[in-house]
PAZAPA-468913 format. One record per atom (N, C-alpha, C, O): x, y, z. Coordinates in pm, whole numbers, plus 32768, in hexadecimal, padded with zeros to 4 digits. Example, Ala and Ser with C-alpha at 12.3 -4.5 7.8 and 13.67 -1.06 7.14 Angstrom:
<recs>
85277DC7830C84CE7E3E830C85287EB6830C85907EB4834E85057F1F82C485577F9682CA850A80038313853D80728324
</recs>
This chain:
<recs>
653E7B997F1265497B707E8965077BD87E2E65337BFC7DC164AD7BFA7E6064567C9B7E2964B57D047DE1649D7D3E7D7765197D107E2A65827D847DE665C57D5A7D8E65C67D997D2466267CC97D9D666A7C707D2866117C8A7C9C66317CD57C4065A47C3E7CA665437C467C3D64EE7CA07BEB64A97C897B8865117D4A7C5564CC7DA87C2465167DCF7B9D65837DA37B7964BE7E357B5164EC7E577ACC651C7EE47B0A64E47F187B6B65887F1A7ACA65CB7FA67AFF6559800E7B26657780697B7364EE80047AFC6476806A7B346468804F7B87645A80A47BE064627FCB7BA464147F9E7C5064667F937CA664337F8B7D16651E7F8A7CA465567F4D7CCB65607FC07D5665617F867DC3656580377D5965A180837DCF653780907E40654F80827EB864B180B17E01642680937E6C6420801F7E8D63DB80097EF0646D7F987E4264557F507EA364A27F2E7EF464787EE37F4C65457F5D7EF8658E7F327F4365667F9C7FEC655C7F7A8062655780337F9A65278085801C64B5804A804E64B4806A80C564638012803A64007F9F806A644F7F4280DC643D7F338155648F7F1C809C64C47E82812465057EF2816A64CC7EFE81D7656D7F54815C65B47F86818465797FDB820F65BA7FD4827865168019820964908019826164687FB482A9643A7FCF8318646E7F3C828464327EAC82C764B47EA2832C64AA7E7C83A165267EC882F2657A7E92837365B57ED583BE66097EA7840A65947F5683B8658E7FCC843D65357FA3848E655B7FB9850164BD7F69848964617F4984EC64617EB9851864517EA2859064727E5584C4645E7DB984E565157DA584F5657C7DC984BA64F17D5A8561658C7D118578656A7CAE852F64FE7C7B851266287C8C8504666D7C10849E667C7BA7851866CB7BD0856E66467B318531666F7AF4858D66CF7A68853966B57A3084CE67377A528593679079F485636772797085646719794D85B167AD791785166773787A84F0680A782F854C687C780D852D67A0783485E86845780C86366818777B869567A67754867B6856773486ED682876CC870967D376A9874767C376308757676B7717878D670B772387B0668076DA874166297683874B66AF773886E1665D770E8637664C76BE861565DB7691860366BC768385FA670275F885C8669A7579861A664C752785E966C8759B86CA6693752586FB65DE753386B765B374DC866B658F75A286DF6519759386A36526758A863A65047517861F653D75B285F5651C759E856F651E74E7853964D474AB84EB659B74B58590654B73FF8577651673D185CD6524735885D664CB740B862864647400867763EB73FB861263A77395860B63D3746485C7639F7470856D636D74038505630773BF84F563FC741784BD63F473AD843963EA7329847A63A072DD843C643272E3850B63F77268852F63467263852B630A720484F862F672E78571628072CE8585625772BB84F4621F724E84E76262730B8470622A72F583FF6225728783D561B9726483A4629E722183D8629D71BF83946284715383D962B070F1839D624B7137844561FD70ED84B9617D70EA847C61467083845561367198846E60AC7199846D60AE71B683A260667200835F60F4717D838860E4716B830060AF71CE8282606971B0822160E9724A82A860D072C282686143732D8266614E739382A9619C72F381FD61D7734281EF61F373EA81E561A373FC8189622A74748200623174CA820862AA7507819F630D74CB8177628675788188630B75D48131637675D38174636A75F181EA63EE75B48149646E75F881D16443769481ED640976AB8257645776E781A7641F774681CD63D0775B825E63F6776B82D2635B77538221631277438276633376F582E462E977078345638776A782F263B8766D839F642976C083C8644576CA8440646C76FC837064D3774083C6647D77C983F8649F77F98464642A77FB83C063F1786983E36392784B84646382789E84BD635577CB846462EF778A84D8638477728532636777B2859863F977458545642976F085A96486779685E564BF778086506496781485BA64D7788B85DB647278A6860A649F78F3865F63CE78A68626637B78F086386362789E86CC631678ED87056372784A8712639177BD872963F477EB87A863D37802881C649077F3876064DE77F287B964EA788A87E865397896884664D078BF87D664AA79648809642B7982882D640A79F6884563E0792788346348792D888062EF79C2882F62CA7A2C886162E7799987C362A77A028769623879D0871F6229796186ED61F27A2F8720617379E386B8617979F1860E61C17A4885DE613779A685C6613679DC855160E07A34851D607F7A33856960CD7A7D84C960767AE2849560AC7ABD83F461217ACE83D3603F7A88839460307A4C83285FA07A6E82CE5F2E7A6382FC5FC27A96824B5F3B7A5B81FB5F3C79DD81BA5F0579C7814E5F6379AB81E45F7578EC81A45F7C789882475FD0784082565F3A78B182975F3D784083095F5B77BF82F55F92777B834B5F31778A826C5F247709822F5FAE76CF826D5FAE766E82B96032771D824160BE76CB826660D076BE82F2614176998310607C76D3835860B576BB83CA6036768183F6603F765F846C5FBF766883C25F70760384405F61759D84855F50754184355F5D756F84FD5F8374FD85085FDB74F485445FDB74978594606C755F853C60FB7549857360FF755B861060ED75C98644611474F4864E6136750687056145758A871C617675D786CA611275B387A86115766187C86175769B876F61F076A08770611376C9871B6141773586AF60B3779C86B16044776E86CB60C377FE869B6033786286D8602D78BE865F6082791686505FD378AD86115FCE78B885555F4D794485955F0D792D85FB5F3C79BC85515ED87A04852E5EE67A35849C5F467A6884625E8A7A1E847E5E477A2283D55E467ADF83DA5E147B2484335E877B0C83675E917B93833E5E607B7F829F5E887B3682445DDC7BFD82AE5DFA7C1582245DEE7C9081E35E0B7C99816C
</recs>
C-alpha cells in the first residue's frame, strides 16, 4: 500500500523497496492448506473470546500451514494463537 499512497517523490524508492523484498522472500499462496488453518484459527479466537485482524490470521494461518515462524514488531496480533511461533523484531 506504501507505493499506491506514495507522492511521485517517494513513489519509485519505494516500489524498488518491495521490489527487493520479493527477490528474497517468497509470495506464498492462500490455498487449501490456509484456508483449513486459517478457521482453525478464527474458530480458536472466537471460543477464547478475542477477536483478531483478518489480516493478521491469514498471515498467522500461511505461517501455520507452511510451518513458518513469524518475525513481527507488533507480536500483539498473534498472541495466544495455537502453534503459531511469533518473534518480536524491532
Amino acid at each position: 500500500m506504501g507505493v499506491e499512497l506514495a507522492t511521485a517523490d517517494h513513489r519509485s524508492a519505494r516500489q524498488a523497496f518491495v521490489d527487493d523484498l520479493l527477490d528474497v522472500l517468497p509470495v506464498l499462496p492462500y490455498n487449501l492448506d490456509v484456508a483449513q488453518a486459517h478457521a482453525t484459527l478464527l474458530a480458536a479466537t472466537r471460543r477464547a473470546g478475542r477477536p483478531r485482524g483478518a489480516h493478521d490470521l491469514i498471515i498467522a494461518a500461511t505461517a501455520a500451514a507452511s510451518s513458518r515462524k513469524i518475525v513481527t514488531a507488533d507480536p500483539s496480533g498473534f498472541e495466544g494463537l495455537p502453534d503459531i511461533q511469533v518473534t518480536a523484531h524491532r
